[in-house]
N, C-alpha and C positions, 0 to 999 in steps of 0.2 A: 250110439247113433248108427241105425245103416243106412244102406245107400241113398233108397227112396227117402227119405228124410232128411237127408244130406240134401240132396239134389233138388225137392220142396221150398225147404228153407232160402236156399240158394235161387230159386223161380219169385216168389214170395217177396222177398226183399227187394227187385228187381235189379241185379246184379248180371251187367252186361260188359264184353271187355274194354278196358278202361283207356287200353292204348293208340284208341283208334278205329275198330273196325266195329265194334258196338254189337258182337255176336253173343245172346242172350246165355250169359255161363254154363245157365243149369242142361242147358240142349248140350251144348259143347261137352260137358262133362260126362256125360249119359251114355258117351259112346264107350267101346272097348278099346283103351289101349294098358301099354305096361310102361310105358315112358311117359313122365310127368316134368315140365321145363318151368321155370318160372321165367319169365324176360324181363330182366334188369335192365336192359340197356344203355335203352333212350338216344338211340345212336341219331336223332333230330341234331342239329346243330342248336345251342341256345337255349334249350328246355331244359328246364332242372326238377320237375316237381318229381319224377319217381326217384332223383340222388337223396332230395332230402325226404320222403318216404321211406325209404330202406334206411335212412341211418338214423330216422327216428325211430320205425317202429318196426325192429327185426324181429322182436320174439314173436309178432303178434303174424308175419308171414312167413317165417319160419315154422309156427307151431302150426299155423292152419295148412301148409302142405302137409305137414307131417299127416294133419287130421285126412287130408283128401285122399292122401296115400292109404293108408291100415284101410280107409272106409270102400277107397274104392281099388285095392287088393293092389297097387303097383308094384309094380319090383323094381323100377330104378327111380329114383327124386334129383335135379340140379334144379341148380339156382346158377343162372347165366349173368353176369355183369362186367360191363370193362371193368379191365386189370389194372387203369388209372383212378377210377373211382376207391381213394384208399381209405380214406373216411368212411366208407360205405362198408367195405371189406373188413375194417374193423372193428365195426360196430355189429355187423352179420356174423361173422365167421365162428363167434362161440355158440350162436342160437343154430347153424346148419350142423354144426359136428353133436349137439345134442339130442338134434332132431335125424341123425344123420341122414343130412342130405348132402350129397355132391358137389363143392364147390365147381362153376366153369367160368375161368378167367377167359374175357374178348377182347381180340384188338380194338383200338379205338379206329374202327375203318364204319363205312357208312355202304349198306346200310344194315349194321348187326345186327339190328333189333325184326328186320324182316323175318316171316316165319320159316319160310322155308328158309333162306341163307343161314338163321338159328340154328335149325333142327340137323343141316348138315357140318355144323362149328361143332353141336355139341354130340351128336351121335354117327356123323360119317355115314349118315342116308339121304337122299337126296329125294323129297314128294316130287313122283311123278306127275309132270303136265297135267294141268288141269284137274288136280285132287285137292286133300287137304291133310294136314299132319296124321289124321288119323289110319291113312293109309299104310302110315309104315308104325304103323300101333304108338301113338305118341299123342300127347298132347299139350298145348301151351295157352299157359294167363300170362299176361300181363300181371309187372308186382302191384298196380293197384287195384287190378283184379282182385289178384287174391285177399288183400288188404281186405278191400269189402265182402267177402266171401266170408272170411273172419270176421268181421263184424256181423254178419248176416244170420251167422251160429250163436249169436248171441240175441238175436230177434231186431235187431236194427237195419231199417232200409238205407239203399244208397238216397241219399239228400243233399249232400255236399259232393266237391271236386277238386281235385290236386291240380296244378295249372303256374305256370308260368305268364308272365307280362315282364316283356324286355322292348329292348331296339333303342330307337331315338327316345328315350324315356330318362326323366331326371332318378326316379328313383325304381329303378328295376327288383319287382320278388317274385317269389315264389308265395304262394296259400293256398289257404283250404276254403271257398268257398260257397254258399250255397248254388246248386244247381238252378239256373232264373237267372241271374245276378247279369246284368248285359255289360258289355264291353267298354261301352262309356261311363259306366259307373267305374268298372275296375280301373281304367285309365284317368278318374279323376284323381286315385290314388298315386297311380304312378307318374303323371303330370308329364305328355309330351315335350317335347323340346322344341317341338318344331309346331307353328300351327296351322298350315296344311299336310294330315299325313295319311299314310291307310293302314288300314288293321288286315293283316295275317292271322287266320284263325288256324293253329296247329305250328308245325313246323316249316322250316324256312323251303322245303324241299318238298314236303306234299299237301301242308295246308290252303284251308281258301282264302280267297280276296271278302273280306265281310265288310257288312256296317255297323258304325256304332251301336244300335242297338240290338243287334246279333245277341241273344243268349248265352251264356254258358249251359252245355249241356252234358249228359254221360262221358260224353267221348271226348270234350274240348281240353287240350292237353296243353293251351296260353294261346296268348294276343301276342303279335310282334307289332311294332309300329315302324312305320321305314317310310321316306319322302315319298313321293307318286311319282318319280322319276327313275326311281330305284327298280335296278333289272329285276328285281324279285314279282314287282309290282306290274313290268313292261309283260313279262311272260304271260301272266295269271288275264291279263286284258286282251290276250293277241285272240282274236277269231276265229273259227274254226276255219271259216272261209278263207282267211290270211295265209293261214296256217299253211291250208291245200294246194294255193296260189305262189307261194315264194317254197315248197317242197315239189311243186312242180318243174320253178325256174331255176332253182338254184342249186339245187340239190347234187352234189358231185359225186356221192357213192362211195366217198371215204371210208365205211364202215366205222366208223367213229363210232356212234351210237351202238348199235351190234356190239364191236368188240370191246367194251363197258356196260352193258347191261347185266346188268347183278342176274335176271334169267337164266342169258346167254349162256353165261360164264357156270350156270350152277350143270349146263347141258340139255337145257329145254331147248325144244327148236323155233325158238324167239328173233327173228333178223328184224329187226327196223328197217334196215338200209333197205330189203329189199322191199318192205310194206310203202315205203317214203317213194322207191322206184315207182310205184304203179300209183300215186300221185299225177304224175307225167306219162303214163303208158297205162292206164286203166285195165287191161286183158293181157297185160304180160305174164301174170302170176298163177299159178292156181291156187285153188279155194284155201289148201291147208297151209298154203304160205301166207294167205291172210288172215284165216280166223285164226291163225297163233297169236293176234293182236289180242285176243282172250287171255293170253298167259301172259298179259303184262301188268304189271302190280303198282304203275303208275308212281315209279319210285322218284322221278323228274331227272336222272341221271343224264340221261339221253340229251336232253332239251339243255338242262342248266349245268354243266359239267363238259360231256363228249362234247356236242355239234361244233366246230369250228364255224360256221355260217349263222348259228343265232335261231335254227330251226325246232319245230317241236313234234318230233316222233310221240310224243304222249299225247298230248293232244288227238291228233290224229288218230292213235290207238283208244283214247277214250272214247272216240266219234266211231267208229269202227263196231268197239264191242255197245255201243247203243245199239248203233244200227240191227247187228246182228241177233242180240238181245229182242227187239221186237219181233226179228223174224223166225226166233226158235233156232238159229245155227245155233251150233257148240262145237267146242274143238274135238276132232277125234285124236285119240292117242290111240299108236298102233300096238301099244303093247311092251316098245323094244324099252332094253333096259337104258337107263339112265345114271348116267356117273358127270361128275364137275368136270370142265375141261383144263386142258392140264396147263393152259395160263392164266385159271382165276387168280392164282395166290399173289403172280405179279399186277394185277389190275385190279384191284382194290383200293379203294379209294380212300385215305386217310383224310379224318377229319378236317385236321388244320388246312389241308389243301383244298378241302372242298369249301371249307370260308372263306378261304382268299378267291376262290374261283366266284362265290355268289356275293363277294362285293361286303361281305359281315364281318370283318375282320376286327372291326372298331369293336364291337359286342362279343367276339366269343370268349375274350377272358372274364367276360363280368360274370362276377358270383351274385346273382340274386341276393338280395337278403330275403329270410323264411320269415312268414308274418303264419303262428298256428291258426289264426282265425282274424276273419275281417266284421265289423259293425255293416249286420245285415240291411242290405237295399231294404227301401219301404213296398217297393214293387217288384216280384219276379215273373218272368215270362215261361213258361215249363214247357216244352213242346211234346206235345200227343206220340211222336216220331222220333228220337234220339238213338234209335239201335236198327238193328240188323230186322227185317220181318214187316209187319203191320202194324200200325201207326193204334197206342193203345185206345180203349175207351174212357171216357170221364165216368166215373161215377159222383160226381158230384153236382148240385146244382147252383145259380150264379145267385149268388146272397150266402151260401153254406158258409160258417164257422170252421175252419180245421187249425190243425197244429201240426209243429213240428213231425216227420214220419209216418203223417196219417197216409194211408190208400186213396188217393183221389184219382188213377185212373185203372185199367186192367186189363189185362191182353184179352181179347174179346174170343168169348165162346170157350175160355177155357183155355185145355194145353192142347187143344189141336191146331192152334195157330201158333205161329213162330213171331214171339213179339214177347215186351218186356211190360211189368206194373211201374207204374207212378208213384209217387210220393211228393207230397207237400215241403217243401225246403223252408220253413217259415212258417210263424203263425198268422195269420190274415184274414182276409175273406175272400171268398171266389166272385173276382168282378167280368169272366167271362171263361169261358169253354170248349169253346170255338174260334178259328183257327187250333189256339193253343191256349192252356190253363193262365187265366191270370192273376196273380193274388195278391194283393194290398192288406200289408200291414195298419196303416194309418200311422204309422208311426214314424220319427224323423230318425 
């Protein structure tokens, strides 16, 4: 196999990353680097599906780095995972030494699985502001990236998803199920406890507030469920306007946030405190102290962790790079070099401590039970939009016949757009296309 046909197969399948950011593989891999990471982490508080991923199926992402390596000429290969995940490490460690790739053992600190904070764990380089790994010639999947990458070398599209469902939940697991499948289906399995709650789409720290009938889709990595009282819930509802108004009044310039930002601390010129400052004094700042609001990765550290006051520098940074977004700003980076500062190693933020700060402490010892597969919904939702780029095309029409991993949508015009294909997660029929693919089984 070379490259172009590596990286086809990989467009083809529509295989985008799996941990969150929904950046279409086959683009990411196309670039030139010599360093290739896999990210084990899962450093989310409460998510298990990439633990039992790895230590079910090591040979199968083990072997496919090996394959993306030879194919696309790397000269270094790791495989990144906390050094508590021991199940995981034993079940891997005979498939990486035959493929040999580099084992890198990570603290359990939050948030490890970031790329950047990654790529300087595992290789002692630090992407400059406002870049992307490939800068310092590297690049990283997600392990259920590669998962489906592997399967994709076999002519199989992604159709299904790895996923967690925990919280206030009688019976919390982990599975694999089809992509469609909505939230309230998954939670009738899991059977809340409580019966007013809300759903957490993602992780406890940068997922969103959803609705029951929210889809699972590419990127969705579990549901949590937690009371509507619960801070997790109070932060996700605050307003933007709230937000502006009590970082006006309240705001004392702690540097709390600042000096905790995973950013900050890696040497980017990221302040919150001072972004939060002009809150309250609108022309204090100049421009490059605020569009550094662009190099914030919305990790929620700031808001649910540092502030002492209950504030949210994220928020406001989300609001921020919109804004700036419309209007064409970008950050400039001046060029200078960039090294971690020399008190990240003490400010790092351990797991366990970060539970007990967001109030989860009841949940982070629960081990999911693994279900390999769930009795498919009669109806799935597939949205046109689940990755990084432009939202695909249907090719299909509303009465069509499909099946399991047939092509029912397609990155429009080809590969000069930046966007991902579809697949059918189920046999059905197509009862609509718009909005988003709908597909009905008929079956109970």
């Amino acid at each position: 196999m070379d490259r172009d046909e590596l990286l086809q197969r990989i467009t083809d399948a529509g295989v985008v990353g799996a941990g969150g950011g929904g950046f279409p593989a086959g683009v990411k891999l196309a670039g030139e680097f010599i360093h290739y990471i896999a990210n084990g982490a899962e450093c989310e508080p409460l998510l298990h599906k990439d633990i039992e991923l790895m230590k079910h199926y090591p040979d199968v992402i083990a072997n496919t780095m090996r394959i993306i390596g030879d194919t696309l000429a790397v000269d270094n290969i790791y495989f990144a995972a906390k050094e508590k995940y021991s199940q995981v490490w034993e079940s891997i460690n005979p498939s990486l030494e035959k493929n040999n790739i580099i084992p890198k053992y990570l603290e359990d600190i939050f948030p490890a699985g970031d790329e950047f904070d990654l790529v300087e764990t595992v290789l002692g380089k630090v992407i400059p502001p406002a870049n992307i790994p490939l800068t310092v010639q590297t690049a990283v999947n997600n392990v259920e990236t590669i998962y489906n990458i592997g399967r994709a070398l076999d002519d199989i599209p992604v159709t299904h998803k790895w996923l967690t469902v925990t919280g206030d939940v009688v019976r919390p697991f982990t599975a694999v199920v089809p992509i469609g499948t909505t939230a309230e289906y998954l939670l009738e399995l899991a059977r809340p406890k409580i019966k007013n709650y809300c759903i957490i789409e993602g992780g406890p720290m940068m997922g969103n507030l959803v609705q029951p009938d929210e889809p699972v889709k590419k990127t969705t990595s579990g549901f949590i469920v937690v009371a509507p009282e619960h801070p997790l819930i109070t932060y996700r509802k605050m307003s933007i306007q709230y937000a502006l108004r009590i970082a006006a009044s309240v705001c004392m310039q702690c540097r709390a946030c600042t000096d905790l930002c995973p950013r900050y601390l890696l040497g980017h010129p990221l302040e919150p405190h001072r972004i939060m400052r002009a809150s309250a004094m609108p022309l204090s700042l100049p421009l490059n102290v605020m569009t550094a609001a662009l190099l914030c990765s919305e990790c929620g550290v700031c808001e649910q962790f540092a502030c002492p006051m209950g504030l949210s520098p994220r928020k406001i940074n989300a609001e921020l790079k919109i804004n700036f977004g419309e209007q064409g700003v970008k950050f400039q980076w001046n060029g200078d070099e960039i090294a971690p500062r020399e008190e990240r190693e003490f400010r790092r933020i351990p797991s366990q401590r970060l539970a007990e700060r967001l109030g989860i402490l009841d949940y982070i010892n629960i081990h999911p039970e693994f279900i390999p597969s769930i009795s498919a919904p009669e109806r799935v939702i597939i949205r046109l939009k689940q990755h990084t780029g432009v939202p695909a095309e249907p090719i299909v029409k509303i009465g069509n016949k499909v099946e399991i991993g047939q092509e029912i949508a397609r990155i429009p015009n080809g590969k000069d757009k930046l966007g991902a294909n579809i697949h059918s997660s189920i046999n059905g029929t197509i009862t609509s296309i718009q909005p988003d693919i709908i597909i009905e089984s008929g079956e109970e």
